[in-house]
CHARMM internal coordinates of N, CA and C (Angstrom, degrees):
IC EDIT
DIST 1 N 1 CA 1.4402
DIST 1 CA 1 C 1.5235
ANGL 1 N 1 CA 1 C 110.99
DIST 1 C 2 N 1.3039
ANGL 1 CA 1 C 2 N 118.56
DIHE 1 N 1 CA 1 C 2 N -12.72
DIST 2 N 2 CA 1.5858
ANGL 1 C 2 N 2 CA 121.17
DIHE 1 CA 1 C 2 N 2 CA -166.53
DIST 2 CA 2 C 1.3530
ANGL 2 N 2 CA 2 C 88.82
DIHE 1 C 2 N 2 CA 2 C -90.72
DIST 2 C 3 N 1.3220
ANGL 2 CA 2 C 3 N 117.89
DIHE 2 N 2 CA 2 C 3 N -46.78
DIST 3 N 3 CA 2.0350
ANGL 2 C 3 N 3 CA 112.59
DIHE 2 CA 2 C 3 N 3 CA -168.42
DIST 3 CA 3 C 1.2846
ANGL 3 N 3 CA 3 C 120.59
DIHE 2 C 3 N 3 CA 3 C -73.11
DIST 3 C 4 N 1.9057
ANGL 3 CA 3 C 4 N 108.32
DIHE 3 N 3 CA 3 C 4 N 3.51
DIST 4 N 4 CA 1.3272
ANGL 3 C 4 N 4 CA 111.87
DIHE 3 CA 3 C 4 N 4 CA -178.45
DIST 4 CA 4 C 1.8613
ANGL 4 N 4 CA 4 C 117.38
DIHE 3 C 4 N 4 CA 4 C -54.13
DIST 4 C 5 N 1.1865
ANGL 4 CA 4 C 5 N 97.11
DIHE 4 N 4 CA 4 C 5 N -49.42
DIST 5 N 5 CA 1.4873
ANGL 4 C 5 N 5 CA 93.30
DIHE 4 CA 4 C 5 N 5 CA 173.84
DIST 5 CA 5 C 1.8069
ANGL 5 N 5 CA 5 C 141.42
DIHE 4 C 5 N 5 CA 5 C -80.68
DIST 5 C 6 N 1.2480
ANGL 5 CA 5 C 6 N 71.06
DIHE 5 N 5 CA 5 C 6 N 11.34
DIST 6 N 6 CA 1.9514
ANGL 5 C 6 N 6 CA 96.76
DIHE 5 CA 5 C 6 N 6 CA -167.23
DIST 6 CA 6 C 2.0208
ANGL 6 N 6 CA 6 C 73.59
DIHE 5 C 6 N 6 CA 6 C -97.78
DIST 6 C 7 N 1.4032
ANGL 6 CA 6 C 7 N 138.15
DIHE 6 N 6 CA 6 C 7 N -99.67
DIST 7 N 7 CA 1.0431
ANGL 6 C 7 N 7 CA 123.04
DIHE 6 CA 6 C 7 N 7 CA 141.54
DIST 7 CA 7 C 1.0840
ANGL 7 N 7 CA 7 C 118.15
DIHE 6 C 7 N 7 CA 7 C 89.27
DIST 7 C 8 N 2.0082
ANGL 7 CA 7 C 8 N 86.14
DIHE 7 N 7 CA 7 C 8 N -107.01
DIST 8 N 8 CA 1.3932
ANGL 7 C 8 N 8 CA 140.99
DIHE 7 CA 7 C 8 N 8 CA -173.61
DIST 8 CA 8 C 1.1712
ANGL 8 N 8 CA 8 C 87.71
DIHE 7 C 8 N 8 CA 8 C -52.20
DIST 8 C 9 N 1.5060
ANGL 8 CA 8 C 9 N 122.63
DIHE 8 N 8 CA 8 C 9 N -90.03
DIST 9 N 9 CA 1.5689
ANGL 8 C 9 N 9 CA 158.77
DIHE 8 CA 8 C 9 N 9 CA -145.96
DIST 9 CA 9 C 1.6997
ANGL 9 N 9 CA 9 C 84.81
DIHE 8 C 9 N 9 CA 9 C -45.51
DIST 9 C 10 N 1.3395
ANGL 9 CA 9 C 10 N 108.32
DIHE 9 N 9 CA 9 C 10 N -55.15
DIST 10 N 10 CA 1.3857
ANGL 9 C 10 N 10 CA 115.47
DIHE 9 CA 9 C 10 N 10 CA -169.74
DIST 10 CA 10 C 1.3420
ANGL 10 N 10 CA 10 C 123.10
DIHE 9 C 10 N 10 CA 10 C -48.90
DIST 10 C 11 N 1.7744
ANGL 10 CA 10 C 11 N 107.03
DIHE 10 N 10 CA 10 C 11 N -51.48
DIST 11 N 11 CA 1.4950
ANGL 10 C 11 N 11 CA 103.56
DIHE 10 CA 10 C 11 N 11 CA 178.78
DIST 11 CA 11 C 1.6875
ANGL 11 N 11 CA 11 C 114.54
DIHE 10 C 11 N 11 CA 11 C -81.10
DIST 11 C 12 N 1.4867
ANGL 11 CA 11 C 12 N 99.04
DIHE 11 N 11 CA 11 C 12 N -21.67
DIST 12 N 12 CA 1.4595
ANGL 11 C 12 N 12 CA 97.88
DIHE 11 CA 11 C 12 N 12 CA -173.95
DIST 12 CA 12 C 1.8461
ANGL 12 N 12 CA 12 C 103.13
DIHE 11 C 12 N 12 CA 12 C -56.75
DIST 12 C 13 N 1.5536
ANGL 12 CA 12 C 13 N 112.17
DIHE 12 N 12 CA 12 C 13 N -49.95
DIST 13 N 13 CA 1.3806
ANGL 12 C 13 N 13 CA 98.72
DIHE 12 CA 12 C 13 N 13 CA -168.35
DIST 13 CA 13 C 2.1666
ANGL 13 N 13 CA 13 C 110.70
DIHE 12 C 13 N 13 CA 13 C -70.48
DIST 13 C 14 N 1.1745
ANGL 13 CA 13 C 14 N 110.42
DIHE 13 N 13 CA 13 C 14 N -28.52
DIST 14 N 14 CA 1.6290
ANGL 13 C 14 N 14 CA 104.55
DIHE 13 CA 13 C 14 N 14 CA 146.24
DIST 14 CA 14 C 1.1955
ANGL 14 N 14 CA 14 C 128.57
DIHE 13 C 14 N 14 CA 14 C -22.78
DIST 14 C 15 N 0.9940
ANGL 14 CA 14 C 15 N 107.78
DIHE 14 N 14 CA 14 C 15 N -63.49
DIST 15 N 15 CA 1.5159
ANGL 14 C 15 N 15 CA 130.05
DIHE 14 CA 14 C 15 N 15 CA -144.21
DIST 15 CA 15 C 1.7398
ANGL 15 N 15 CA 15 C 92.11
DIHE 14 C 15 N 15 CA 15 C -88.19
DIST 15 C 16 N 1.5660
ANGL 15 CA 15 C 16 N 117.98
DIHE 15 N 15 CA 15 C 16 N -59.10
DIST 16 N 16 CA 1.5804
ANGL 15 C 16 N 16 CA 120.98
DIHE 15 CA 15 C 16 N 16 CA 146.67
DIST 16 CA 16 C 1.1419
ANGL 16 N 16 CA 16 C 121.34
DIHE 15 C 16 N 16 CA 16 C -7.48
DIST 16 C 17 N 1.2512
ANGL 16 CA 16 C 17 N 119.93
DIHE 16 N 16 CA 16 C 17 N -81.17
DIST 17 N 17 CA 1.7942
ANGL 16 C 17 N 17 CA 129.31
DIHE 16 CA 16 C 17 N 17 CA -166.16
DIST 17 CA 17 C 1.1670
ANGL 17 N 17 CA 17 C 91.66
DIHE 16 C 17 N 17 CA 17 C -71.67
DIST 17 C 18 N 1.6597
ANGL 17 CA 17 C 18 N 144.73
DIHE 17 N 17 CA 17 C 18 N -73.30
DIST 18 N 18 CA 1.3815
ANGL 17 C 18 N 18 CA 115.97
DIHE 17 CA 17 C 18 N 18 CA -157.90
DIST 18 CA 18 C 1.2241
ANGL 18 N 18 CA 18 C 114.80
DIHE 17 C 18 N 18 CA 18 C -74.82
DIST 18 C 19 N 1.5309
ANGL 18 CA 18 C 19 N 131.72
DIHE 18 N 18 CA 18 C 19 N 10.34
DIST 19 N 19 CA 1.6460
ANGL 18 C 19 N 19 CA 124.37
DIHE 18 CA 18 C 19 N 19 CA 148.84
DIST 19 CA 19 C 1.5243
ANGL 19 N 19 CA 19 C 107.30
DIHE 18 C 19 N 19 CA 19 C -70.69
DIST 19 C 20 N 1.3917
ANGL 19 CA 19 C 20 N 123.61
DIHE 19 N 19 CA 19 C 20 N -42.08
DIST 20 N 20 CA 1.3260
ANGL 19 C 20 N 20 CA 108.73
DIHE 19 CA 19 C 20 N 20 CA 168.28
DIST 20 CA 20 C 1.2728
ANGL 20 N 20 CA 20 C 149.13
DIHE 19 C 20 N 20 CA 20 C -107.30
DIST 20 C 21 N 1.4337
ANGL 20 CA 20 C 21 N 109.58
DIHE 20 N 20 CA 20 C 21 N 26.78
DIST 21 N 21 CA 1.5815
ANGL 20 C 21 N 21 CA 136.69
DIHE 20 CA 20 C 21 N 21 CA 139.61
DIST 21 CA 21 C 1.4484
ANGL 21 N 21 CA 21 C 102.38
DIHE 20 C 21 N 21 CA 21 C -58.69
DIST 21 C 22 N 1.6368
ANGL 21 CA 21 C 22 N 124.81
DIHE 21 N 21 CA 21 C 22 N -81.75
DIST 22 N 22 CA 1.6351
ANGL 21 C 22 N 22 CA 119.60
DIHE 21 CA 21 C 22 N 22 CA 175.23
DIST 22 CA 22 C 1.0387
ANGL 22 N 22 CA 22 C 101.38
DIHE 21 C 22 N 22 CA 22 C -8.05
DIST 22 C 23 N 1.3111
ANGL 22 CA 22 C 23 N 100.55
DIHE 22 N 22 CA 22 C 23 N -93.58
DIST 23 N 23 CA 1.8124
ANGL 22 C 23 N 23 CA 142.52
DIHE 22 CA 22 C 23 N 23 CA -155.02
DIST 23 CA 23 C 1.5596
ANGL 23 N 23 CA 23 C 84.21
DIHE 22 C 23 N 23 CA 23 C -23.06
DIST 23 C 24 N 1.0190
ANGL 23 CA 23 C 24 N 151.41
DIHE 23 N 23 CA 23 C 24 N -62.04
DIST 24 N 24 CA 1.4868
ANGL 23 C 24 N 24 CA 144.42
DIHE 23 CA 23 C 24 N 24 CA -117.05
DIST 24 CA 24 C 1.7428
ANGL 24 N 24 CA 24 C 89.42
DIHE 23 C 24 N 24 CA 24 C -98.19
DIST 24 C 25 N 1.7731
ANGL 24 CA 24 C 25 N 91.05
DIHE 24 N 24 CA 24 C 25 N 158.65
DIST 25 N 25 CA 1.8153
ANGL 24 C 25 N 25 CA 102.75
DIHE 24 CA 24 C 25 N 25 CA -159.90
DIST 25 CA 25 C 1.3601
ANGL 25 N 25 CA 25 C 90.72
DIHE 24 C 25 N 25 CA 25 C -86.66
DIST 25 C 26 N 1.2732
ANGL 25 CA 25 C 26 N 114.34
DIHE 25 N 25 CA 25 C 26 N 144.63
DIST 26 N 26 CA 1.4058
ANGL 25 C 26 N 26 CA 143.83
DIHE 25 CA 25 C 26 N 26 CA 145.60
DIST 26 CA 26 C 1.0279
ANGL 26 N 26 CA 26 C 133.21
DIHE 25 C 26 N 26 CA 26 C -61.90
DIST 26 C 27 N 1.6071
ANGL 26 CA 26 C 27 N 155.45
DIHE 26 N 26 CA 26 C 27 N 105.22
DIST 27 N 27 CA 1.2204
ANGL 26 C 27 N 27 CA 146.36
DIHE 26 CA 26 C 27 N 27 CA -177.68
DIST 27 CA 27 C 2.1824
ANGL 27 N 27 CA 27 C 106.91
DIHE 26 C 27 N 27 CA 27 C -109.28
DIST 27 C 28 N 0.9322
ANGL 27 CA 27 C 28 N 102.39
DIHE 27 N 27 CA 27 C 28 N 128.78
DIST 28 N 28 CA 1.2006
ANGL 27 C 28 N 28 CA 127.38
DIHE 27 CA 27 C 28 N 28 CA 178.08
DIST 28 CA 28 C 1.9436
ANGL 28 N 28 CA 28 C 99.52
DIHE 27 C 28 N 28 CA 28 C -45.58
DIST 28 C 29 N 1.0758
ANGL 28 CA 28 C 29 N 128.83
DIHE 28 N 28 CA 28 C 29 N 172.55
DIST 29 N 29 CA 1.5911
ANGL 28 C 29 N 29 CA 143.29
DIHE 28 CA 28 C 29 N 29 CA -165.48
DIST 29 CA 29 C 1.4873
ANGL 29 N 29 CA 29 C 86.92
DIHE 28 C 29 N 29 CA 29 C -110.11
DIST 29 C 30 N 1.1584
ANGL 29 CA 29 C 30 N 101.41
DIHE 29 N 29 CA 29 C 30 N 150.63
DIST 30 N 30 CA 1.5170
ANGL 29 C 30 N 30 CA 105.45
DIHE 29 CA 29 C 30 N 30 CA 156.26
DIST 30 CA 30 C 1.7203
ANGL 30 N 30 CA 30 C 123.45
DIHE 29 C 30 N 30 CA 30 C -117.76
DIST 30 C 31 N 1.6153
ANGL 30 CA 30 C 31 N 83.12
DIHE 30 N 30 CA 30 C 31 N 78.42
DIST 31 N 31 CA 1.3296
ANGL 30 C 31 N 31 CA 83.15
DIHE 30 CA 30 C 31 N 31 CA -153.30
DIST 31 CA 31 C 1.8007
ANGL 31 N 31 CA 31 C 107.16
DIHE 30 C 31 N 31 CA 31 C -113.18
DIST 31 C 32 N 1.3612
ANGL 31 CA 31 C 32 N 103.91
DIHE 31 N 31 CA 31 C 32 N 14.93
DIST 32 N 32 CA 1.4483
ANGL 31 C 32 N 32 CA 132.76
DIHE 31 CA 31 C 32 N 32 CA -165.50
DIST 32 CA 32 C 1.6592
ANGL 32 N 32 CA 32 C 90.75
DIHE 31 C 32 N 32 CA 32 C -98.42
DIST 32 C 33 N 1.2485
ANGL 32 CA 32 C 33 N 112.61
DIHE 32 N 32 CA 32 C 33 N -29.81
DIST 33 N 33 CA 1.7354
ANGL 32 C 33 N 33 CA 116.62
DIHE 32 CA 32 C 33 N 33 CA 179.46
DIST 33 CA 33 C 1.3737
ANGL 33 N 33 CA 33 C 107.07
DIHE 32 C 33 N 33 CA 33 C -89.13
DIST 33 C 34 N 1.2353
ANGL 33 CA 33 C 34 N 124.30
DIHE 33 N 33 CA 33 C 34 N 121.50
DIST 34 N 34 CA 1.2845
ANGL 33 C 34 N 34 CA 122.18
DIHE 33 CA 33 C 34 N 34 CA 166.60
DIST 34 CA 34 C 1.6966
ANGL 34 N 34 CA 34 C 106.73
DIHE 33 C 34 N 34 CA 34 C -82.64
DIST 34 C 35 N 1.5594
ANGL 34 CA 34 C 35 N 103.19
DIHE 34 N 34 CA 34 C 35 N 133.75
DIST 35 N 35 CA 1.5200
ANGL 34 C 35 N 35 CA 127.19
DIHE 34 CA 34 C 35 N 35 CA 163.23
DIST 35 CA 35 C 1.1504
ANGL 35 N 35 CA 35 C 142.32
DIHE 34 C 35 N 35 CA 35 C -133.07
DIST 35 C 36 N 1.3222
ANGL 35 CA 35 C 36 N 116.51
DIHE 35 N 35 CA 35 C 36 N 116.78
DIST 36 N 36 CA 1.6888
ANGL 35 C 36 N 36 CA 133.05
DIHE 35 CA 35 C 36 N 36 CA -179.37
DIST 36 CA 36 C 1.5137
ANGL 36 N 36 CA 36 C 106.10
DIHE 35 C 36 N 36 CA 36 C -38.39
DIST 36 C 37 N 1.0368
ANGL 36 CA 36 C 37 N 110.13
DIHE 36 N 36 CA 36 C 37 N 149.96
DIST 37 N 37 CA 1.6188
ANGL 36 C 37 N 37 CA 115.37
DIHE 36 CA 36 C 37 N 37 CA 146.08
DIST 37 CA 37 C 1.1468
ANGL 37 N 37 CA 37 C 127.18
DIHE 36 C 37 N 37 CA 37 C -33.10
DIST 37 C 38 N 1.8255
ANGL 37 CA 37 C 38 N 113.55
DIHE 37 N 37 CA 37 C 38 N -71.74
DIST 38 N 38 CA 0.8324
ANGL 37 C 38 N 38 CA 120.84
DIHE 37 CA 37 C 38 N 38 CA 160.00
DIST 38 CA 38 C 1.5184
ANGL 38 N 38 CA 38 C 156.31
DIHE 37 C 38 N 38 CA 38 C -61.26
DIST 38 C 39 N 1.5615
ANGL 38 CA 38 C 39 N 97.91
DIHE 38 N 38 CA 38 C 39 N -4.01
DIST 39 N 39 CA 1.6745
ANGL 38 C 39 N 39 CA 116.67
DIHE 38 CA 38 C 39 N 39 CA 162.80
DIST 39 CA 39 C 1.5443
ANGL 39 N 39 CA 39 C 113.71
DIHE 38 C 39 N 39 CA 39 C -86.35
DIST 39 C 40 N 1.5584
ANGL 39 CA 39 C 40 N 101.26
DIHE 39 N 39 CA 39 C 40 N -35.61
DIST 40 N 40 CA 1.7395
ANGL 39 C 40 N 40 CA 101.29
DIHE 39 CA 39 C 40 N 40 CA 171.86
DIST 40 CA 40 C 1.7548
ANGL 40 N 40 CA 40 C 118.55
DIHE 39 C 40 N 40 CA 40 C -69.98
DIST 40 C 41 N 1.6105
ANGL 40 CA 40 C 41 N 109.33
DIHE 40 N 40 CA 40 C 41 N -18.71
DIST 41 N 41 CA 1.1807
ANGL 40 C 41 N 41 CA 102.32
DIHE 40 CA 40 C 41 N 41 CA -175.06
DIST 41 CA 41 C 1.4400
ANGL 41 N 41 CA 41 C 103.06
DIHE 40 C 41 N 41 CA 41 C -85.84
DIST 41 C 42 N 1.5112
ANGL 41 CA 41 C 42 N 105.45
DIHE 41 N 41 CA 41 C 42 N -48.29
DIST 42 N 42 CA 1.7409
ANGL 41 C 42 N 42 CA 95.68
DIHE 41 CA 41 C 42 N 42 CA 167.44
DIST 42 CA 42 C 1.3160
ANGL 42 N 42 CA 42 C 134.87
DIHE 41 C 42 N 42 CA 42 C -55.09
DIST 42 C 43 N 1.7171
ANGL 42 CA 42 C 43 N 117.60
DIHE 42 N 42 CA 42 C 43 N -4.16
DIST 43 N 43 CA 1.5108
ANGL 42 C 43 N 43 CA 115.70
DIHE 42 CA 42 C 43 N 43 CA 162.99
DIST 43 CA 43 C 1.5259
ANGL 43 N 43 CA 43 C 106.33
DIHE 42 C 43 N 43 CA 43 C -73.65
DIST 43 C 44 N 0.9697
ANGL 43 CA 43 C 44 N 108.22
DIHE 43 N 43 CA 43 C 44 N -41.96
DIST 44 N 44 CA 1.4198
ANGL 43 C 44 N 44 CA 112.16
DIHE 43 CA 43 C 44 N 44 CA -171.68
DIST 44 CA 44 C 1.6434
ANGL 44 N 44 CA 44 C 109.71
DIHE 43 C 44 N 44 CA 44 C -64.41
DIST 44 C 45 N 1.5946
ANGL 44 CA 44 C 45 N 128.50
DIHE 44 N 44 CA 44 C 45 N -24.25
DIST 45 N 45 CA 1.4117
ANGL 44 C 45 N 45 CA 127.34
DIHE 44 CA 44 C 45 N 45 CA -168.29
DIST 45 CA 45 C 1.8297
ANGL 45 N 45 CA 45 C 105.18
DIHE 44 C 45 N 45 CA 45 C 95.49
DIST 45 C 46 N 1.4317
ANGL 45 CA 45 C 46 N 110.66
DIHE 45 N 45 CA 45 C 46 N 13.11
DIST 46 N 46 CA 1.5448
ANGL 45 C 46 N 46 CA 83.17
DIHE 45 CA 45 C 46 N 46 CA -177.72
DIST 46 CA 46 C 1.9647
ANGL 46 N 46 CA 46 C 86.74
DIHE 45 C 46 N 46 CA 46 C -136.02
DIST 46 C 47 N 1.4840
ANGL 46 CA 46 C 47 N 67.24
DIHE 46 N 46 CA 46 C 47 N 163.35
DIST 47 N 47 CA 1.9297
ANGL 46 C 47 N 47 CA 83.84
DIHE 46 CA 46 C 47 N 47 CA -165.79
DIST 47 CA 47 C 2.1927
ANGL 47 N 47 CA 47 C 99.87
DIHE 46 C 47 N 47 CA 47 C -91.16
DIST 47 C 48 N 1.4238
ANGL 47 CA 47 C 48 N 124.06
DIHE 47 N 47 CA 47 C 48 N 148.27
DIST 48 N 48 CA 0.7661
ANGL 47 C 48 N 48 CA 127.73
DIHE 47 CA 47 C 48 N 48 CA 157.07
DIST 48 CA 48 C 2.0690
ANGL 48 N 48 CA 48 C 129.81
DIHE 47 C 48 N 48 CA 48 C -78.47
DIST 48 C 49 N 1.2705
ANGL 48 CA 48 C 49 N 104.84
DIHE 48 N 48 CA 48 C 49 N 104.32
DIST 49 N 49 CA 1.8236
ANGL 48 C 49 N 49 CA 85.56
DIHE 48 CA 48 C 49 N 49 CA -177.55
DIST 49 CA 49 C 1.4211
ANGL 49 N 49 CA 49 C 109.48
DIHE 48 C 49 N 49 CA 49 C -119.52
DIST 49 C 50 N 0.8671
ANGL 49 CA 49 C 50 N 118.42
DIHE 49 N 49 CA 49 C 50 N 136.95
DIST 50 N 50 CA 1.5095
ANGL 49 C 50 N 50 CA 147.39
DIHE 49 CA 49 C 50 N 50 CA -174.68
DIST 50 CA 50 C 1.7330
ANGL 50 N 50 CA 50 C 112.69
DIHE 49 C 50 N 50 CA 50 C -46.47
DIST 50 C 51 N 1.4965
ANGL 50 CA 50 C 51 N 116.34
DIHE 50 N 50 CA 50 C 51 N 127.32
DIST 51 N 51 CA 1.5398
ANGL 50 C 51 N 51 CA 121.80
DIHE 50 CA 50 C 51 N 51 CA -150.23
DIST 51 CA 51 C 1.8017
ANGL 51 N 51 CA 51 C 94.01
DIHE 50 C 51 N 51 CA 51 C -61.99
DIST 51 C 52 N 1.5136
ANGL 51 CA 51 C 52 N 101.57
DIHE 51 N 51 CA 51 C 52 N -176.12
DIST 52 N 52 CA 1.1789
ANGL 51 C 52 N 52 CA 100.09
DIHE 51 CA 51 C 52 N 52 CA 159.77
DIST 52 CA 52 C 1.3542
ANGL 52 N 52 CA 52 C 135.92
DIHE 51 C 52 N 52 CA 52 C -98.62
DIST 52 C 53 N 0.9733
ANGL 52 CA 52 C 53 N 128.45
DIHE 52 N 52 CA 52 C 53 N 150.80
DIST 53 N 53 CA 1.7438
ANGL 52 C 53 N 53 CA 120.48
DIHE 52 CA 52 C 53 N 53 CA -164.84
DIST 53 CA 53 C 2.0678
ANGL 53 N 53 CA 53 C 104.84
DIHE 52 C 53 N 53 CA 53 C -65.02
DIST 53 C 54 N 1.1502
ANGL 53 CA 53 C 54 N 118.38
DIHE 53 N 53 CA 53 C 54 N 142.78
DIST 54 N 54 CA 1.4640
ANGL 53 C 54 N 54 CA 134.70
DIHE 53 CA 53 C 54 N 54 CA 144.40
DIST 54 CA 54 C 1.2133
ANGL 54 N 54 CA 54 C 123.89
DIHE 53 C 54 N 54 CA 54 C -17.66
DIST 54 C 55 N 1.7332
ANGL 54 CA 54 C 55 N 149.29
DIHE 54 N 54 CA 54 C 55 N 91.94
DIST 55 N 55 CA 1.2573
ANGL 54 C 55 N 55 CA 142.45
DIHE 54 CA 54 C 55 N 55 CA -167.14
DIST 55 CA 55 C 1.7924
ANGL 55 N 55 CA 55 C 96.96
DIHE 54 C 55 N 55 CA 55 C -52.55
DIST 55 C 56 N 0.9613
ANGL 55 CA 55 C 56 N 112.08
DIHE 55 N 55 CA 55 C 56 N 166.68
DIST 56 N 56 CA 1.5126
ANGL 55 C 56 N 56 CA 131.65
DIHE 55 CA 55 C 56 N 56 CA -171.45
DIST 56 CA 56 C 1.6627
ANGL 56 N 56 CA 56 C 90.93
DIHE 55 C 56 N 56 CA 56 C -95.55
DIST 56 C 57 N 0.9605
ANGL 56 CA 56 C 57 N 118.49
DIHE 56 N 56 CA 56 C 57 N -47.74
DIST 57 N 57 CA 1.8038
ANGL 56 C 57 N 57 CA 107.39
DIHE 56 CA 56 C 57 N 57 CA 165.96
DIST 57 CA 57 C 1.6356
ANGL 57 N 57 CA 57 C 110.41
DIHE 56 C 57 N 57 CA 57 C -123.99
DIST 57 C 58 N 1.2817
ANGL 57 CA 57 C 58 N 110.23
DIHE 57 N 57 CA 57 C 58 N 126.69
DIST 58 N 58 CA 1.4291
ANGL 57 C 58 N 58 CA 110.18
DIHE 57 CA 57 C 58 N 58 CA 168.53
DIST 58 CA 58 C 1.6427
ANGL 58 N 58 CA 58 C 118.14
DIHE 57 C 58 N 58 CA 58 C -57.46
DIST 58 C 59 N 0.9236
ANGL 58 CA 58 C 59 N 105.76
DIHE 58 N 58 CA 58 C 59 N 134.18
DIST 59 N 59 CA 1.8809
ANGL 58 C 59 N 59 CA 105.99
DIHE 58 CA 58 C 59 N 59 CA 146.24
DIST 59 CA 59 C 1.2432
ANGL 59 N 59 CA 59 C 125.59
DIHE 58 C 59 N 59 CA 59 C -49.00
DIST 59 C 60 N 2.0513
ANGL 59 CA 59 C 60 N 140.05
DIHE 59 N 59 CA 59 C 60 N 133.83
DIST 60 N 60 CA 0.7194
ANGL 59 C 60 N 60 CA 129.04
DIHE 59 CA 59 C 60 N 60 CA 142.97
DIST 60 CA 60 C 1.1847
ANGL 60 N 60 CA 60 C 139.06
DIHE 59 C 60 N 60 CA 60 C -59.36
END
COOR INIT
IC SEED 1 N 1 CA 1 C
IC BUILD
């Protein structure tokens, strides 16, 4: 009977956050747009460059 209000407090702040987890806006994917590599890297400001080739003999 003493933890009744400890409890309360308890589920109320529960009960709080996952109303405002929901609550919060959703934005759709943009996934209806097709995008290159290289158009996503140029949103970002950075350039894509091409790996380096395979030595012709490895190192042991």
């Amino acid at each position: 009977m003493r933890n009744l209000p400890v409890l309360i407090i308890v589920l109320a702040i529960i009960v709080l956050g996952a109303a405002s987890v929901l609550s919060l806006p959703t934005r759709e994917a943009d996934a209806a747009r097709p995008v290159t590599t290289e158009q996503a890297a140029a949103d970002a400001g950075a350039t894509v460059l091409p790996t380096d080739p395979k030595l012709s003999i490895e190192p042991k």
